[in-house]
Residue, then its C-alpha position, 0 to 999 in steps of 0.5 A: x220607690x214601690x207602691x202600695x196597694x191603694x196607691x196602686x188602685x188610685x193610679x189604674x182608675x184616675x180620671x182626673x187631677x183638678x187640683x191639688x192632692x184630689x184624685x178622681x177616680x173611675x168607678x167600677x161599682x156603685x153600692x145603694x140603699x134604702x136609707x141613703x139612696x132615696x135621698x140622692x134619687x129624689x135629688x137628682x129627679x128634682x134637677x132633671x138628672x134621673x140617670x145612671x152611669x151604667x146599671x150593670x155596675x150599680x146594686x141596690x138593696x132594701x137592707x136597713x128596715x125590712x120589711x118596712x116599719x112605718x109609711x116613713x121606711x115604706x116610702x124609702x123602699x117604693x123611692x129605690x125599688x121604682x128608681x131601680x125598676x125604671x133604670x133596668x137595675x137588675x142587680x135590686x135585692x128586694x124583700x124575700x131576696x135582700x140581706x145586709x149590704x156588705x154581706x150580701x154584695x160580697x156574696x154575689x160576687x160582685x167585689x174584686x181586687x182592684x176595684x174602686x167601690x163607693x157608697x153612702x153608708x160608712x161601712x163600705x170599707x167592709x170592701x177592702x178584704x178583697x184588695x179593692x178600694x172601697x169607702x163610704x161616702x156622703x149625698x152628693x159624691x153618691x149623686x155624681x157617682x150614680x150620674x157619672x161613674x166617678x168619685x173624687x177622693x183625697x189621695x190617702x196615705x197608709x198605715x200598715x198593720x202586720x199581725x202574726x202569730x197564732x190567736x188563741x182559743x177564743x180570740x177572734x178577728x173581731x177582737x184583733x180590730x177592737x184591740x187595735x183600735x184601742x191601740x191607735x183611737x177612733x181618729x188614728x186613721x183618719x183620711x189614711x187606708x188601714x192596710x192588713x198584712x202578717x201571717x194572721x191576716x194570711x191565715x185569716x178567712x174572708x169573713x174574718x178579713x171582711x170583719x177587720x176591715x168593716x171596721x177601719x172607719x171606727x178608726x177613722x181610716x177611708x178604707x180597710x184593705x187586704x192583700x188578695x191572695x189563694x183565700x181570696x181565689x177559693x172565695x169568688x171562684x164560682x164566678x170567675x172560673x170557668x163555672x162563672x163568668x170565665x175570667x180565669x181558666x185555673x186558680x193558679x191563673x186568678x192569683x197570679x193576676x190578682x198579685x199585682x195588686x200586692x203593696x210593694x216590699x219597698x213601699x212607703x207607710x205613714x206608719x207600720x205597727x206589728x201585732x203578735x195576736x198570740x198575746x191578744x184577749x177575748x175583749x168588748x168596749x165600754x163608754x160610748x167610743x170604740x176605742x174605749x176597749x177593755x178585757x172580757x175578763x175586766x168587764x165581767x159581771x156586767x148585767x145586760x138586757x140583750x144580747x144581739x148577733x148580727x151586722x154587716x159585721x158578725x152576721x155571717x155563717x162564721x159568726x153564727x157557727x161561733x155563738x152556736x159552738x158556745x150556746x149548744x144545749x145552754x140557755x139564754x139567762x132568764x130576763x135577757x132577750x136573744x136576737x140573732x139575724x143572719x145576714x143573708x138568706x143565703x147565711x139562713x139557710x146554710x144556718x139551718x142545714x147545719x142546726x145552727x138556727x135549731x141550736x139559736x132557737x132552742x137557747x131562747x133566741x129570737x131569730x129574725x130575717x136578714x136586715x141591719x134592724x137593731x144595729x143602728x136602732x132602726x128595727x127589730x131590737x131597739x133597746x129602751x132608755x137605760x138599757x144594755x146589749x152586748x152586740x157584735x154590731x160595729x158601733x157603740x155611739x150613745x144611744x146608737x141602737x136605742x135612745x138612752x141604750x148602751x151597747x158592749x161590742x164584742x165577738x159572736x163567741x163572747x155575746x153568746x157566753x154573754x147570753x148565758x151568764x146574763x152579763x158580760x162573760x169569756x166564751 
């Protein structure tokens, strides 16, 4: 019986087997932060443990409050800058240097296919895209994962999604993960890996694959995965070709190897739902629940305050291009603050050289530094009690990005339309 790709991942990484359907995996990186990481080091300090498995592999950033807001996040950032400083963690992305952790790590290089990746922020399924087993995890598996390389996890099942046909103008990868979470609910993947096949994936760049995948946790899933494939080559070629590290001669080379992490034809899904995208729409969610999904055309007309572009979700160059597309020569609505924070420093300059940040500006937005800021409510756009934004941001939790806020996901295309109209409204 063929296999699919997880299940190819767990059996190529496990160290252990101590009971039942648990698996121990061999990691090859750890993801770190300044929210959840300090939590874990000051642990381990307290128990006597204040080492790590291998500095190489482990990357830190200050990502979530930066620069730091109150002696509260100043405190989170001095607890991981002096751990990472006192273990020669040299991969550490420091103010003036750091960005958003799903965005910025990708963007080092620092994810192939294959790899097992852990970290304590949900999102770490973001990962997937490029074929590797990736999943957010809690205080204590962060701890052992930092102390000893390894994480035990549950042996998932799959459920495999296959998307083809061709989007029409308008519909963006971030609407196809709203759709199907609406399809299946925020618990239909729960323990299950959320598997992205079809010719849509295929045809799919990897910041739309990163997209999709960021948000399988929304569905409960363990981990969005993508086959790797010539897209995934062309991505990290700068650092395993020979400009890199040298790891392949040609490209030819990297995807022959990079095949054999394909899920079989053969292998066995818990499920397998077939989407034609050519049928799907512009959406956002209402209520507080990703999956409560509904049209842009069904929601239009509904005020906001703000409009937020950003995250580990739609903060990148692609995202940004796509606002700036829709708000060239227009204007923000009068009464409706505008936020844009581009994910990386990298994400900001390549902004700027193309005039997007001049387009962003020129429309009324305020455009911060790269950060996760209002996503989670932590800084730079926290919305007052009652208020609205329409955000590409991945989650709609009551009172996520602001005590008493509401907050409509959505595309980069559709929160700039949004910022124009003044409520909620098709690119």
């Amino acid at each position: 019986m063929g296999k699919t790709l997880a299940q190819k991942i767990f059996e190529s990484h496990v160290v252990d087997k101590p009971f039942g359907e648990a698996w121990v995996l061999k990691l090859d990186r750890v993801f770190c932060h300044e929210i959840t990481t300090p939590v874990a080091i000051n642990d381990l300090v307290s128990r006597g443990m204040d080492t790590v498995f291998d500095p190489d592999k482990i990357k830190a950033v200050i990502d979530h409050v930066t620069p730091a807001k109150d002696s509260k996040t100043a405190e989170q950032g001095r607890v991981i800058r002096k751990w990472a400083e006192r273990h020669a963690i040299k991969d550490f992305f420091d103010i003036g240097k750091n960005g958003v952790c799903h965005a910025i790590f990708p963007e080092k290089g620092f994810v192939r296919p294959g790899f097992t990746v852990i970290m304590g922020d949900s999102h770490t399924c973001t990962h997937g895209a490029f074929g590797a087993f990736a999943a957010g995890v809690g205080t204590t598996d962060l701890e052992v994962g930092i102390l000893k390389g390894v994480c035990a996890f549950q042996y998932p099942g799959t459920i495999r999604f296959e998307l083809d046909g061709k989007f029409p103008c308008g519909v963006t990868p971030k609407d196809a993960i709203l759709s199907i979470i609406k399809m299946i609910g925020v618990n239909g993947a729960t323990n299950k890996v959320m598997e992205f096949a079809g010719s849509a994936i295929d045809s799919m760049s990897m910041e739309g694959r990163m997209t999709m995948c960021n948000m399988a946790i929304e569905a409960g899933g363990t981990s969005g995965v993508c086959m790797p494939d010539a897209v995934t080559v062309d991505y990290l070629w700068k650092f395993i070709g020979p400009e890199g590290e040298g790891v392949y001669r040609t490209k030819e080379e990297a995807l022959a190897d990079f095949k054999k992490w394909h899920s079989d034809p053969d292998a066995q899904y818990d499920a397998v739902h077939k989407i034609d995208v050519s049928t799907l729409s512009p959406v956002a969610t209402f209520g507080f629940k990703p999956d409560q999904v509904k049209t842009i055309k069904e929601l239009a007309g509904t005020k906001v305050d703000q409009v937020y572009i950003g995250s580990c979700t739609n903060g990148r160059i692609e995202d940004l291009r796509q606002a700036a597309a829709v708000l060239k020569a227009k204007s923000v609505a009068p009464g409706v603050r505008g936020i844009v924070s581009p994910a990386t420093p990298a994400v900001y300059q390549q902004a700027m050289e193309e005039g997007i940040i001049k387009i962003f500006m020129d429309a009324g937005f305020c455009v911060t530094n790269p950060t996760c800021g209002a996503c989670l409510g932590m800084s730079n756009g926290v919305l007052a009690d009652g208020e609205v934004c329409a955000s590409t941001t991945n989650r709609n939790f009551f009172g996520r990005m602001g005590k008493g806020g509401t907050v409509h996901l959505m595309s980069p295309a559709s929160a700039a339309a949004t910022a124009i109209a003044g409520s909620i409204c098709e690119a």
